[in-house]
PAVEX-325850 format. One line per field, with one value per residue: residue number from 1; residue in three letters; x, y, z of N, C-alpha, C in turn. Coordinates in steps of 0.02 Angstrom, whole numbers, plus 32768, in hexadecimal, padded with zeros to 4 digits. Layout:
N
zase = c(NUM_...) $
torpa = c(Ala_...) $
n.x = c(X_...) $
n.y = c(Y_...) $
n.z = c(Z_...) $
ca.x = c(X_...) $
ca.y = c(Y_...) $
ca.z = c(Z_...) $
c.x = c(X_...) $
c.y = c(Y_...) $
c.z = c(Z_...) $
***
This chain:
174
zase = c(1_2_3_4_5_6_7_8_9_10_11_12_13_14_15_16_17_18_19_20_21_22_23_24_25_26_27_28_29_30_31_32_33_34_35_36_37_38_39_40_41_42_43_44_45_46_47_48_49_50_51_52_53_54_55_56_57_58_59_60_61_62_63_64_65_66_67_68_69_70_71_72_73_74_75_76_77_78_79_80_81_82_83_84_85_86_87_88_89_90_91_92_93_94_95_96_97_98_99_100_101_102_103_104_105_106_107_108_109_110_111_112_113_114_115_116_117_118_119_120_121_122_123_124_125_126_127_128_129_130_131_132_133_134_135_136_137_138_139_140_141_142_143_144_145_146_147_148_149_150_151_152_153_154_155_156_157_158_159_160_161_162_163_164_165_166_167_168_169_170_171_172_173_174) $
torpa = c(Unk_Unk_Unk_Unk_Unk_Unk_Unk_Unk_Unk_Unk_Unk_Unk_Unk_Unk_Unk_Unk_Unk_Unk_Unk_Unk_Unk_Unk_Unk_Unk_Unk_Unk_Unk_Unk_Unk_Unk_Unk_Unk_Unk_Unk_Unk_Unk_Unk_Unk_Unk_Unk_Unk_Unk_Unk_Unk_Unk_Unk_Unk_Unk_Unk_Unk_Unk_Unk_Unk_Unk_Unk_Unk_Unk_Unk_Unk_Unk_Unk_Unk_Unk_Unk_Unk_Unk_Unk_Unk_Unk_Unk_Unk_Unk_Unk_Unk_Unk_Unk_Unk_Unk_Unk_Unk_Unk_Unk_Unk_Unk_Unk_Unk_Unk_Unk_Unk_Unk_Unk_Unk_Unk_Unk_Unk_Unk_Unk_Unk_Unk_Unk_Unk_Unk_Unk_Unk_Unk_Unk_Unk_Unk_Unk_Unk_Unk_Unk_Unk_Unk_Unk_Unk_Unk_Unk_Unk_Unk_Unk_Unk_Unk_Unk_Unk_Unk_Unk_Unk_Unk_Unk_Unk_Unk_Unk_Unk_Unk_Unk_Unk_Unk_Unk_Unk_Unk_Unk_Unk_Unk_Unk_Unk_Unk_Unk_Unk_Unk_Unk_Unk_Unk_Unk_Unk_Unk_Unk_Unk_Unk_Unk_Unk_Unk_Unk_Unk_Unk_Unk_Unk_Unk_Unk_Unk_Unk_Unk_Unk_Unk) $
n.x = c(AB1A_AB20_AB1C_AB6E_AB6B_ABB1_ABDD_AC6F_AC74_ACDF_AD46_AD0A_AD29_ADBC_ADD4_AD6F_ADC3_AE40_AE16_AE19_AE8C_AEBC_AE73_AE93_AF1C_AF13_AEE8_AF4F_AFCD_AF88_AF85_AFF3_B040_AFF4_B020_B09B_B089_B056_B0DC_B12F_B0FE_B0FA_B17C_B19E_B163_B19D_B21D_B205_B1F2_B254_B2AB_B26B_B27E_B30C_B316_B2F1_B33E_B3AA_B39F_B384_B40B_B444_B41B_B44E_B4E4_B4FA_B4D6_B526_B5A4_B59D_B588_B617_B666_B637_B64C_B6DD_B702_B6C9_B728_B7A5_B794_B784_B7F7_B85C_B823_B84E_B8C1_B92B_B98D_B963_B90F_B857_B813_B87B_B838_B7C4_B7B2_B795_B739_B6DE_B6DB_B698_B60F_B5EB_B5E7_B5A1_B509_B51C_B50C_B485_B43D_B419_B3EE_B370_B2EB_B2F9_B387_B3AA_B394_B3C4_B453_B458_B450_B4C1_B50F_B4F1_B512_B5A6_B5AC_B589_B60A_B653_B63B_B646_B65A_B67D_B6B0_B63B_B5F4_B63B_B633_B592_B585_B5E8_B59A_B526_B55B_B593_B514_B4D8_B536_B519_B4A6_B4A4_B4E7_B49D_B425_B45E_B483_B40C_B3C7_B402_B3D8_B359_B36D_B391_B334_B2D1_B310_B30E_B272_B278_B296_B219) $
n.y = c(25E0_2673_2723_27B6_283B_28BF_2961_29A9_2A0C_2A3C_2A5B_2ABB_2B42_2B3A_2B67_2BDE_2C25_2C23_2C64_2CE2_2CF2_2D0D_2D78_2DD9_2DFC_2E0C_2E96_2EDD_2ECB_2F14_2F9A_2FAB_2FB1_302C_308A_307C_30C9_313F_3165_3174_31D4_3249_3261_3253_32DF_3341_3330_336A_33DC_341F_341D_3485_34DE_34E3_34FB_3584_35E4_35CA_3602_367C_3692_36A6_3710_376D_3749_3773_3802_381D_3815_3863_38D4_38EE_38E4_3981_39C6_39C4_39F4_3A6E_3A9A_3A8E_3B17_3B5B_3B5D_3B73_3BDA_3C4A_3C52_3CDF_3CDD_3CA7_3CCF_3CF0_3CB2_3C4E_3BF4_3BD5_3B41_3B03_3B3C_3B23_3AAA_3A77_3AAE_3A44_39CF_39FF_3A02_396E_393E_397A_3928_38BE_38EF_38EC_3961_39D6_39E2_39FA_3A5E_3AB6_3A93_3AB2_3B44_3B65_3B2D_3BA5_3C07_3BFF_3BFE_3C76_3CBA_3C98_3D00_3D74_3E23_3E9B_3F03_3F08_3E9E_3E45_3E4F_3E2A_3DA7_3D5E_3D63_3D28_3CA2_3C91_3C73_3C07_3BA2_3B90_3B67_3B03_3A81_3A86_3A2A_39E6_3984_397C_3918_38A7_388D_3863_37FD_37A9_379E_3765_36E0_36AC_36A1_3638_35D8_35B6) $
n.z = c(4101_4143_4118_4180_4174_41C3_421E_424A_42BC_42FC_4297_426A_429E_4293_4210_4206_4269_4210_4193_41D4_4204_4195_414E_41C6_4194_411B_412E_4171_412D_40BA_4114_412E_4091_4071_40D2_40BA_402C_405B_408F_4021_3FD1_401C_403D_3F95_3F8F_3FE3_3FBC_3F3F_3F64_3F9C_3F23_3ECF_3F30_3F2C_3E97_3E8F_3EE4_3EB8_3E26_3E42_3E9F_3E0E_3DD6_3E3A_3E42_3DA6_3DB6_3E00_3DD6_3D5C_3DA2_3DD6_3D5F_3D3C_3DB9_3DAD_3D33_3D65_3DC5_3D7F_3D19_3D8C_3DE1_3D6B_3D4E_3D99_3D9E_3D7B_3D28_3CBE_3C19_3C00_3B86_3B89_3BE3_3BA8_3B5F_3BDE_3C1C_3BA3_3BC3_3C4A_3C1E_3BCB_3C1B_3C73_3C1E_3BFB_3C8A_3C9B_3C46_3C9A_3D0B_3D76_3D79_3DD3_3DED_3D84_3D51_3DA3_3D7D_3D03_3D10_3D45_3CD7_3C79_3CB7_3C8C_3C26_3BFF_3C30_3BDA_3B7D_3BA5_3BA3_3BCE_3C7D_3CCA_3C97_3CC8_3D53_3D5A_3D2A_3D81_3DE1_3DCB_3DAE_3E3D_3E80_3E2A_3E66_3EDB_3EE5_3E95_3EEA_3F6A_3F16_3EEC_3F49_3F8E_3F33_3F4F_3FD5_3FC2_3F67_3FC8_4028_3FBA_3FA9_4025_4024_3FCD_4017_4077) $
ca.x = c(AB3A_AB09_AB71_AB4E_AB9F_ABB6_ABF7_AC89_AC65_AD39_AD68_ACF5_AD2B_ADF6_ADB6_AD69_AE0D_AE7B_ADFD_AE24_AECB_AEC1_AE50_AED0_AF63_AF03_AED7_AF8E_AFE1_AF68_AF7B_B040_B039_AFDA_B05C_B0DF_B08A_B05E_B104_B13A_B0CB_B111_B1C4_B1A0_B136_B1C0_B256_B1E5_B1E7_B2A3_B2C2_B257_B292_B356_B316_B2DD_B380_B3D7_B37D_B397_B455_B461_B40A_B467_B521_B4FF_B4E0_B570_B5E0_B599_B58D_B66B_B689_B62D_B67A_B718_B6FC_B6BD_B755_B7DE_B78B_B78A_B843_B870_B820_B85E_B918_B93F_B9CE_B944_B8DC_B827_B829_B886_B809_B783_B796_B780_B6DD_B6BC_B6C7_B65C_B5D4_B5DB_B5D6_B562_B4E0_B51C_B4E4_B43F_B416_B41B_B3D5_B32C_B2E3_B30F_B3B5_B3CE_B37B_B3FC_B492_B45D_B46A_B51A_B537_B4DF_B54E_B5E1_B5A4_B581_B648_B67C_B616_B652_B68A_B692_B69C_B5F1_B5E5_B65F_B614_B562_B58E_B5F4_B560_B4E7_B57B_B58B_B4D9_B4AC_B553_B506_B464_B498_B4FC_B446_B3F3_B468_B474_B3BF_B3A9_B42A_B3C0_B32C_B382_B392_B2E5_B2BA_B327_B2E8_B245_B27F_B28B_B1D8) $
ca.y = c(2611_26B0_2739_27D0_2884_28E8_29A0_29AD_2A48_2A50_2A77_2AE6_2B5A_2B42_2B6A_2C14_2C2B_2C1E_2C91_2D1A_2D19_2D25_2DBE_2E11_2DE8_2E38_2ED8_2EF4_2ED8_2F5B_2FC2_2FB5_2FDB_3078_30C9_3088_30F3_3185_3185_3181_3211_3285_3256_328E_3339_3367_3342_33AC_343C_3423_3436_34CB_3517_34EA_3520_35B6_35E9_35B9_3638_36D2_36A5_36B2_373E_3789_3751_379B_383B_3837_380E_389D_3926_38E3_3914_39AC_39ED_39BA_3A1C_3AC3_3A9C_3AAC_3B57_3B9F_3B74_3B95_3C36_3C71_3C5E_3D0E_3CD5_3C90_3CFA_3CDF_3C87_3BFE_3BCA_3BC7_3B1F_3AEC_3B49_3AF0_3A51_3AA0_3AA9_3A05_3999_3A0E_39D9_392E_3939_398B_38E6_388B_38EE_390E_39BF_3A1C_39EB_39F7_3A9A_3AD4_3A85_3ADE_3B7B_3B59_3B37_3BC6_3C23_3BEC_3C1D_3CB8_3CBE_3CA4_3D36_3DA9_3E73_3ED3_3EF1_3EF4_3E67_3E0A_3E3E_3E08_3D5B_3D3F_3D60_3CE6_3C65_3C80_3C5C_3BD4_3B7A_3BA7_3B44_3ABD_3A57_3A63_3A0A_3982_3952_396C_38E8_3878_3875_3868_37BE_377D_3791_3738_3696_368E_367D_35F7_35AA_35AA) $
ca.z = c(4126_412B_4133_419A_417F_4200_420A_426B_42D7_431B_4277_423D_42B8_4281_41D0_4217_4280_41D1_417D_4207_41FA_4137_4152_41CC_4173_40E5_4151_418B_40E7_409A_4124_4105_4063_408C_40F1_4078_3FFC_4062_4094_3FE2_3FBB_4044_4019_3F6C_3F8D_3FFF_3F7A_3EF5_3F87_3F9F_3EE6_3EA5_3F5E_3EFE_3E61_3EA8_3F04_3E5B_3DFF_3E6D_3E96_3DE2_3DC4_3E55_3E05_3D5B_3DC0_3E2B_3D99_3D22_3DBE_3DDB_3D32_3D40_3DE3_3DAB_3D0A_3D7E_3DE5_3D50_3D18_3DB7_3DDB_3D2C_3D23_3DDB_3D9B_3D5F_3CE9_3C7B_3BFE_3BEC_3B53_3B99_3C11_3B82_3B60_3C2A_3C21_3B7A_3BD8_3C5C_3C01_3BA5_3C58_3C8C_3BF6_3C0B_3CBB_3C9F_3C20_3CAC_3D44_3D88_3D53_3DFD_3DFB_3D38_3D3F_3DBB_3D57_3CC1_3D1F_3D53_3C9B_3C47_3CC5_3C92_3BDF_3C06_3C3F_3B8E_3B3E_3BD1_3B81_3C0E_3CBC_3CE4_3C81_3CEB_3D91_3D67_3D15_3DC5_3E1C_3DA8_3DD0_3E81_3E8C_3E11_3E71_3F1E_3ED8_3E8E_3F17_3F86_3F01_3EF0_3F89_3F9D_3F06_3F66_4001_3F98_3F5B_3FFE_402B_3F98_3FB7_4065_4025_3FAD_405A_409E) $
c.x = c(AB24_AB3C_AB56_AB7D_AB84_ABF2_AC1F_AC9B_ACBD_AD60_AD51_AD1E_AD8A_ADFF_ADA4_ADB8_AE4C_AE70_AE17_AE63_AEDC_AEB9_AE95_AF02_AF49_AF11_AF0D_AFAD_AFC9_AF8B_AFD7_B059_B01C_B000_B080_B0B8_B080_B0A2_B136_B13C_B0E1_B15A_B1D0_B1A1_B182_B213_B240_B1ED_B235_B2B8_B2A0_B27D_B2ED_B34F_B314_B31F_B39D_B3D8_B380_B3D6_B465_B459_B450_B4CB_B515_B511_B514_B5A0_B5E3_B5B1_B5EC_B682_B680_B64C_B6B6_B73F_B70D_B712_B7A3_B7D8_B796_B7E9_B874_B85B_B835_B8BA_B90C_B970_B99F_B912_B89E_B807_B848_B87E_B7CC_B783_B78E_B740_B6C5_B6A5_B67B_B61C_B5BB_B5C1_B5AC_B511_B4DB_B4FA_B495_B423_B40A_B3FA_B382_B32D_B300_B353_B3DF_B3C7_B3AA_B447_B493_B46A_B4B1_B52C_B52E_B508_B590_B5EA_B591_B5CE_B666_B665_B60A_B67B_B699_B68F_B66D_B5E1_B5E8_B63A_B5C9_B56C_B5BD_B5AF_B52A_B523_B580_B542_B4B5_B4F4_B53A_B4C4_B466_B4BE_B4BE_B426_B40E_B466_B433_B3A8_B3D7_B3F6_B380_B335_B390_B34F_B2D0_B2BF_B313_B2B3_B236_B270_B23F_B1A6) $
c.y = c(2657_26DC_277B_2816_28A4_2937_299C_2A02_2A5B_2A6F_2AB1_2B3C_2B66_2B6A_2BCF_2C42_2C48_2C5C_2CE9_2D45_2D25_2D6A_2DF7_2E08_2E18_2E8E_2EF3_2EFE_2F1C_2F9D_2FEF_2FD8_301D_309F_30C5_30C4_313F_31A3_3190_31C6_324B_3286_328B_32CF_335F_335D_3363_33E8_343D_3440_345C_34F2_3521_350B_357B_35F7_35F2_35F3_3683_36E2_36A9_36EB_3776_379D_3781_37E6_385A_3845_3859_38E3_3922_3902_3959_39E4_39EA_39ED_3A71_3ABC_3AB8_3ADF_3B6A_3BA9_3B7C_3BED_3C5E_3C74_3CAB_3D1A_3CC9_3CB2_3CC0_3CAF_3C39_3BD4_3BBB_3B6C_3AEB_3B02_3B2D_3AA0_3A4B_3A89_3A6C_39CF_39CD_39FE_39AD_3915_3933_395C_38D9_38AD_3904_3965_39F2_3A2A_39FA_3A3C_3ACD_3AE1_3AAA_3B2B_3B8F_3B6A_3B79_3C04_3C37_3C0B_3C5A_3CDD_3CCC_3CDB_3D71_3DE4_3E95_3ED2_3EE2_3EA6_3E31_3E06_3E19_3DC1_3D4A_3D3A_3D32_3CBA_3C4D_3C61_3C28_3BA5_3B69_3B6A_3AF8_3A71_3A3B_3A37_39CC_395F_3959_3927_38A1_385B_384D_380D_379C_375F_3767_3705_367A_3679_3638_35CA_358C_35AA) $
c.z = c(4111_4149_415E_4198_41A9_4200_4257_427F_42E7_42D0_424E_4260_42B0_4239_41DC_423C_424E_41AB_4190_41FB_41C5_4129_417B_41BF_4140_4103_4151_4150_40C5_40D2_411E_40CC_406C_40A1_40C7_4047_4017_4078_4059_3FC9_3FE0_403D_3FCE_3F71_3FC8_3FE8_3F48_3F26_3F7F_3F55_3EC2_3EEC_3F31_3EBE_3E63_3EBE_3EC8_3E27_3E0D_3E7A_3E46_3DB4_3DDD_3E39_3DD2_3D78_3DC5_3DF1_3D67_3D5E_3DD1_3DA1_3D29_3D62_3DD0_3D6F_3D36_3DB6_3DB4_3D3F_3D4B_3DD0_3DAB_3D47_3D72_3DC6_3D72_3D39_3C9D_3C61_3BF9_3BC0_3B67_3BD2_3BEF_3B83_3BAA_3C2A_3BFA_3BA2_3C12_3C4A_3BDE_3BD9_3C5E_3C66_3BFA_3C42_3CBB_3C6C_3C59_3D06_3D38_3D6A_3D8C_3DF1_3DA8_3D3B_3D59_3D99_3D19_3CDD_3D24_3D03_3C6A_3C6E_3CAA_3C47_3BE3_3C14_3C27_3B5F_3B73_3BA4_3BA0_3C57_3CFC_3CCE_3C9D_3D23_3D99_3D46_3D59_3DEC_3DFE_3DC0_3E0E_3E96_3E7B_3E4B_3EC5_3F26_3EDE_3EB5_3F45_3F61_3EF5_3F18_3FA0_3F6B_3F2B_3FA1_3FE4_3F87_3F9A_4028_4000_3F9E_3FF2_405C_3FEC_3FD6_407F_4074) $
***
């Protein structure tokens, strides 16, 4: 007996068939993965923008606080001298230490502001010191007139440093 192999052509062709779908099964998978990761990747990069844009924000409202807080005690300071020293029951002297304070938030401030607006605030304060080492009546009228003027100043520049901070956080945004 002899034996006789023979190549069965029907299955070679199921065989190729199997192959195929191995291959695009492969293809798709990969190509799956692929988006999964680019959408990974854009997920990330746009939670890293979100949080330096928060950090960002973060950093300027806290700049901005400190301000607010120091220029409250400040005004609140120039506010007790001036309606201290407008009562006419009360001598001179016992509005010194209201201008002392004065001057102390006003330093405190100028730690903590930009130069225009520090530069202003120190005017206010060296004002105010000029108030306490008043002798005469000349004396008085031109130290009103350096006060009227450094107080004239320095409200523009805060709220110029306020807007200033708004601009900034917006472009935290973009």
């Amino acid at each position: 007996m002899r034996r006789i192999f023979r190549l069965n052509t029907s299955g070679s062709t199921g065989e190729k068939s199997k192959t195929s779908e191995v291959i695009y099964a492969a293809i798709i998978t990969g190509l799956v993965a692929s988006a999964g990761a680019v959408l990974t990747w854009y997920s990330s990069q746009e939670s890293t923008k979100q949080a330096i844009a928060q950090n960002c924000i973060q950093r300027i409202d806290n700049q901005e606080m400190k301000i607010r807080e120091k220029t409250e005690a400040f005004l609140g300071n120039i506010a007790d001298l001036i309606s201290r020293g407008s009562n006419k029951k009360l001598s001179f002297d016992e509005s010194r230490a209201d201008a002392e304070k004065v001057i102390r938030s006003g330093f405190e401030l100028i730690a903590y502001a930009p130069p225009e607006m520090g530069h202003s605030a120190l005017k206010v304060t060296i004002a105010v010191q000029a108030m306490l080492n008043v002798e005469s009546k000349t004396d008085v009228d031109l130290v009103a007139l350096q006060s009227q003027n450094a107080m004239t100043e320095w409200p523009n520049r805060f709220f110029s440093l306020m807007e200033k901070y708004r601009d900034e956080k917006a472009k935290c945004q973009g």
